[in-house]
C-alpha positions as CSV (number, residue, x, y, z in Angstrom):
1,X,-41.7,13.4,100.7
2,X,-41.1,11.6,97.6
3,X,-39.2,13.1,94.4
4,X,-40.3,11.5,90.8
5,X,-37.4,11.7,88.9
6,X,-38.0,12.0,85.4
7,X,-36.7,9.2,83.1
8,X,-33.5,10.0,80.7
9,X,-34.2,10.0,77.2
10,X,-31.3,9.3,74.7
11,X,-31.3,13.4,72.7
12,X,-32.4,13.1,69.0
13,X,-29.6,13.8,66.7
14,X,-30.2,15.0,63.5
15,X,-28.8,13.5,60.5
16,X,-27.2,15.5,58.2
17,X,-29.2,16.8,54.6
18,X,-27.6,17.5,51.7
19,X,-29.0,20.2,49.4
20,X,-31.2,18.2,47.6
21,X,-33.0,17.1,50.7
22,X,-31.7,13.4,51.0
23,X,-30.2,12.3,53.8
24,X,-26.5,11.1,53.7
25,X,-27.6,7.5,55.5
26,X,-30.6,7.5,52.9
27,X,-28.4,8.1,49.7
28,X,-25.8,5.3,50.9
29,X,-28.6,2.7,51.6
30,X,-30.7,3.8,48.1
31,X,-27.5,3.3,46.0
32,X,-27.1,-0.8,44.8
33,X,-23.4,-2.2,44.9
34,X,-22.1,-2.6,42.1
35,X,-20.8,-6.3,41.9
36,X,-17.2,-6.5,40.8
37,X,-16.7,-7.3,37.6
38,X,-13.6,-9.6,36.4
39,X,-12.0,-9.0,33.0
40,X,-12.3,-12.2,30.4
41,X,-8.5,-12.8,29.0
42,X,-8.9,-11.6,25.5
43,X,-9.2,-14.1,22.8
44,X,-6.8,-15.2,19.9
45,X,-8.6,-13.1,17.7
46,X,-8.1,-9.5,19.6
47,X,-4.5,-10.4,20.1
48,X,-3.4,-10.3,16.6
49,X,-2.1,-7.6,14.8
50,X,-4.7,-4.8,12.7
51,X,-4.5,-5.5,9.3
52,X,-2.6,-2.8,7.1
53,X,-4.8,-2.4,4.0
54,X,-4.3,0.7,1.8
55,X,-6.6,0.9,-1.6
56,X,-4.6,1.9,-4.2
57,X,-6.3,5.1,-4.7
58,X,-5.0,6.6,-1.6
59,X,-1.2,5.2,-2.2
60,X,0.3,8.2,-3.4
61,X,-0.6,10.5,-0.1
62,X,-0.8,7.4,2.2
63,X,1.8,4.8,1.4
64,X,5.5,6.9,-0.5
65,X,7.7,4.8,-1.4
66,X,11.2,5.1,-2.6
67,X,12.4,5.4,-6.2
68,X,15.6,3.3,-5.7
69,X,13.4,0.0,-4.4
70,X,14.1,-2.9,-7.0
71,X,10.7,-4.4,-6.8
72,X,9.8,-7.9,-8.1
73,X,6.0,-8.8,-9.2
74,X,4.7,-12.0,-9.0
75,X,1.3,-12.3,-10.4
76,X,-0.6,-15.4,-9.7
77,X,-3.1,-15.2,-13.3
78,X,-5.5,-17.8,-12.4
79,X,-6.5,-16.7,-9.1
80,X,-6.8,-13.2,-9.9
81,X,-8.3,-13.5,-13.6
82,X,-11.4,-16.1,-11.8
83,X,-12.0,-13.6,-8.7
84,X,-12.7,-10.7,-11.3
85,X,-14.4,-12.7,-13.6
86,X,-17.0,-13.7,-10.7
87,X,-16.9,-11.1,-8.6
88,X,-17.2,-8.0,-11.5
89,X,-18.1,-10.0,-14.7
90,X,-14.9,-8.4,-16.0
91,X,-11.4,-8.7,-17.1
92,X,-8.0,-7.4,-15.7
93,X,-6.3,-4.3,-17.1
94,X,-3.0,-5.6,-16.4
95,X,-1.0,-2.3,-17.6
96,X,-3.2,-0.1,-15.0
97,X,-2.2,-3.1,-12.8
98,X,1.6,-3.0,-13.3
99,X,1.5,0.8,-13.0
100,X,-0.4,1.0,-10.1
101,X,2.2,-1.4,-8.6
102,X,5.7,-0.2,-9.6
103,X,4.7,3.3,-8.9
104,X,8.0,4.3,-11.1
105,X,10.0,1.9,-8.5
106,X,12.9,0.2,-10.8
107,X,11.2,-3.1,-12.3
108,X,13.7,-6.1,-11.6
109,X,11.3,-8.8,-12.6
110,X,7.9,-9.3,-13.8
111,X,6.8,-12.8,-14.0
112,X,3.2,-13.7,-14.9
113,X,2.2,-17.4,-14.1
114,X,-0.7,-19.1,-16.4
115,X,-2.3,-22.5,-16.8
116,X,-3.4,-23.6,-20.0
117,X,-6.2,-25.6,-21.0
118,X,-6.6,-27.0,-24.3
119,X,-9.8,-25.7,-25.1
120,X,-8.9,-22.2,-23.8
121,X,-6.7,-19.9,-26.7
122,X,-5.1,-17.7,-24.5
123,X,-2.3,-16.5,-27.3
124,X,-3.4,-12.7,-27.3
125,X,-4.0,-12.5,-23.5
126,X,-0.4,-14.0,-23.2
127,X,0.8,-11.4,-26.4
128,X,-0.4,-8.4,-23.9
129,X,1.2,-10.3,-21.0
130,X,4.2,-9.7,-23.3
131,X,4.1,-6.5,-24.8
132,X,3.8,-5.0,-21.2
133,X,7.2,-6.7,-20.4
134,X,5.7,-10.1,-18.1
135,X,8.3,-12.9,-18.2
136,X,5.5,-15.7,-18.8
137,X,5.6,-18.9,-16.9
138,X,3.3,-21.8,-18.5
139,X,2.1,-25.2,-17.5
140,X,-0.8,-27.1,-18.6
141,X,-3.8,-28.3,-16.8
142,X,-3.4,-31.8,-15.7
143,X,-7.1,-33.6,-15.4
144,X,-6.6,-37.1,-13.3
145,X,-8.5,-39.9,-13.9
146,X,-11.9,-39.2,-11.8
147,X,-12.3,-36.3,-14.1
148,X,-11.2,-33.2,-11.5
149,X,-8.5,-30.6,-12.7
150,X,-5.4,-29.7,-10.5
151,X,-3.4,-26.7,-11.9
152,X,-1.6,-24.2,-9.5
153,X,1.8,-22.2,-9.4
154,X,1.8,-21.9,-5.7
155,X,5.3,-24.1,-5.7
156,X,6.9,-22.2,-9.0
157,X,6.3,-18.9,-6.9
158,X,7.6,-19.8,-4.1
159,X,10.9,-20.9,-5.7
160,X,11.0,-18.0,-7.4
161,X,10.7,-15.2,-5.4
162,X,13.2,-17.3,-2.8
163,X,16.1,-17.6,-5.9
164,X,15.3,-13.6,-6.7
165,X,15.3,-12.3,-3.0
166,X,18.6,-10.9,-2.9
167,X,18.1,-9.1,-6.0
168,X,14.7,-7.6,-4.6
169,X,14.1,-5.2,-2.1
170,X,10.4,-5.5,-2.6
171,X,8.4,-8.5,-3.3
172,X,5.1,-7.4,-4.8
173,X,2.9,-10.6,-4.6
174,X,-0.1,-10.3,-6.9
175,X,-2.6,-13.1,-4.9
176,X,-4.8,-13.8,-2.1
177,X,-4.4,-17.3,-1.6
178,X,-3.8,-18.2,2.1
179,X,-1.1,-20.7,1.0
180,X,1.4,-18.2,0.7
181,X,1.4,-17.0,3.8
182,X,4.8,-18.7,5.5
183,X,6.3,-17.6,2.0
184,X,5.8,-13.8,3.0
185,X,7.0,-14.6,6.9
186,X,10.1,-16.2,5.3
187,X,10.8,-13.6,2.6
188,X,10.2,-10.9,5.4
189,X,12.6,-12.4,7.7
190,X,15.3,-11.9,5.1
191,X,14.7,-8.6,5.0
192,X,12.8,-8.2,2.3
193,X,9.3,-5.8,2.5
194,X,6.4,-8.0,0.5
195,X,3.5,-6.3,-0.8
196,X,0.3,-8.0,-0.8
197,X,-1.9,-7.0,-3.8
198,X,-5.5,-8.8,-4.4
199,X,-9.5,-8.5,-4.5
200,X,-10.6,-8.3,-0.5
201,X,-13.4,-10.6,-1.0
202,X,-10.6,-13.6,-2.3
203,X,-8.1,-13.2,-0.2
204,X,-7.0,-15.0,3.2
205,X,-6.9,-13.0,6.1
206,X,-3.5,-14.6,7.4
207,X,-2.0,-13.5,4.2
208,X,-3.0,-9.6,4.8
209,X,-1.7,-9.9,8.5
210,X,1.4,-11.6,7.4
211,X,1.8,-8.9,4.2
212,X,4.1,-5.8,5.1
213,X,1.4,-3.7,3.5
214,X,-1.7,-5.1,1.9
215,X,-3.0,-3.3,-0.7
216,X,-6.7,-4.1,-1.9
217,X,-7.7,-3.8,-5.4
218,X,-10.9,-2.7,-7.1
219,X,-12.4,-1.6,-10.0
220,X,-9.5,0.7,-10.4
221,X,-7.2,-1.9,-12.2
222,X,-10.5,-3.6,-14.2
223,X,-11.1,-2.9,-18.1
224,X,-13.7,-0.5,-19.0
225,X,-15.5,-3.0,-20.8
């Protein structure tokens, strides 16, 4: 007699289902690897420091200072007179502009720098320079022989402020050109706090990064008229 013995079969297991009716296997296979991803080093740029820039509308709640600061301000005419000349087709209201500044801090020095050109009468501007207390400081334009104009106070400013410093606990630079900028890192390093003070749209950005506070102006400090 013969016995047929039926063949073994492997028993079916059943895979698990989760609730939403996909299987475990199914939702691992249907779900793409992510490929790593590796970080780019930052560049320069992202690295430096977030410009401090407070309008000077928003200075009293913002930015208090203290009454007993001896402040210095060093107002660089020519760059700022030309930036609001071009910029707002008007002039500077340099009393809102020393107010908005000394915000009743004690007044050491106020120097105002000018260049002169001969066929430019600037005897009332530098009158009101005057009558609101400036020290002026005057040099003519020189015109070399090709016919081009060099006239600057980046050099008198410097010296300046540097011979003043330890009369000053504040330096209040009124200017936004970039070639100040190792003048503030210097004048910070010997303890002094230097306010930067200019137009946004003429000034360097190494000058506001280097500034203890920069403070952008606006109409605010512009004549009415």
């Amino acid at each position: 007699m013969v016995i047929q013995i039926p063949p073994v079969t492997s028993a079916k297991i059943e895979k698990p289902v989760s609730k939403t009716g996909i299987t475990a296997s199914a939702k691992k296979k249907d779900t793409p690897k992510q490929p790593d991803t590796v970080k780019e080093p930052k560049q320069a740029d992202e690295l430096r420091p977030e410009v401090v820039g407070i309008p000077l509308s928003e200075i009293p709640r913002e930015f208090p200072v203290s009454f007993a600061q001896r402040l210095g301000i060093f107002v660089d005419v020519q760059n700022m007179f030309y930036t609001a000349k071009h910029k707002y087709q008007r002039k500077i209201d340099f009393k809102k502009l020393i107010e908005a500044i000394s915000r009743k801090r004690q007044i050491v020095r106020a120097m105002a720098y000018l260049i002169e050109a001969p066929e430019i009468n600037q005897s009332q501007f530098k009158h009101v320079l005057a009558e609101l207390g400036f020290e002026l400081r005057i040099k003519d334009l020189r015109v070399r022989a090709d016919g081009t104009a060099k006239g600057d106070w980046d050099m008198g400013i410097a010296i300046d402020t540097i011979n003043l410093r330890e009369k000053l606990d504040v330096v209040a630079l009124v200017s936004g050109d970039g070639d100040f900028t190792d003048l503030v890192y210097m004048l910070k390093a010997n303890g002094l706090r230097v306010e930067v003070y200019s137009f946004p749209s003429n000034t360097a950005d190494d000058l506001k990064r280097a500034a203890t506070f920069y403070h952008p102006l606006g109409e605010e400090v512009l004549m009415k008229w």
